[in-house]
C-alpha angles and dihedrals in degrees: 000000000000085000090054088049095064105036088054093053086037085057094042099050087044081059096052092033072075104042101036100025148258090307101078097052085069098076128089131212103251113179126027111179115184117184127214116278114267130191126223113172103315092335126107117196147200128187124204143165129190124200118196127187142220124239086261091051099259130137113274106173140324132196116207104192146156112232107202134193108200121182099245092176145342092291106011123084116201106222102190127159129212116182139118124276113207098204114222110281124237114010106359092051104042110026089052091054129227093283088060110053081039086059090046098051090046092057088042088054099042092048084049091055092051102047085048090046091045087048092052092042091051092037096049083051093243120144129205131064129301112259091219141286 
């Protein structure tokens, strides 16, 4: 998932490279965490958080999230993720307006969803195309 992790940021800040300029697309994800599966009720969760930095080192942005995997029939699986988004400071978080980095973390996370869904479907060794998140 580590390697979700990063093409979905890579995708995101690409996006906002657009919206707020060159500048952002010089930072790097720098920490990915994921934690063990655990099981409440029919739930499996994992939690994860992602830290990237800006070209001086700083902070840019992070996402702290539960990624979840519920039954949802006798042959479909739900993957859905909850968690907090900390938009980019300065430039990239206020002149852009709140819409925008919305916009932006939802792509991140989309992009995160799919990368997660195409790995368990692989790694399942299922073949064919993912009907959606």
């Amino acid at each position: 998932m580590s390697r979700a992790c990063e093409v979905a940021y890579g995708e995101g800040i690409a996006d906002l490279a657009e919206l707020a300029g060159p500048g952002v697309g010089l930072t790097r994800l720098a920490d990915v965490c994921l934690e063990d599966l655990t099981e409440t009720d029919d739930c499996a969760h994992i939690a994860l958080q992602w830290e990237a930095i800006a070209a001086d080192g700083k902070l840019f942005t992070a996402l702290i999230a539960d990624l979840m995997l519920i039954p949802a029939g006798d042959k479909i699986t739900a993957l859905s993720v909850t968690g907090a988004y900390w938009p980019p400071p300065g430039r990239a978080g206020t002149e852009l307006g709140q819409a925008m980095v919305r916009c932006c973390a939802t792509a991140v996370l989309g992009s995160f969803l799919d990368s997660v869904a195409c790995e368990l479907v692989h790694s399942a060794g299922m073949a064919g195309p993912i009907a959606g998140r």
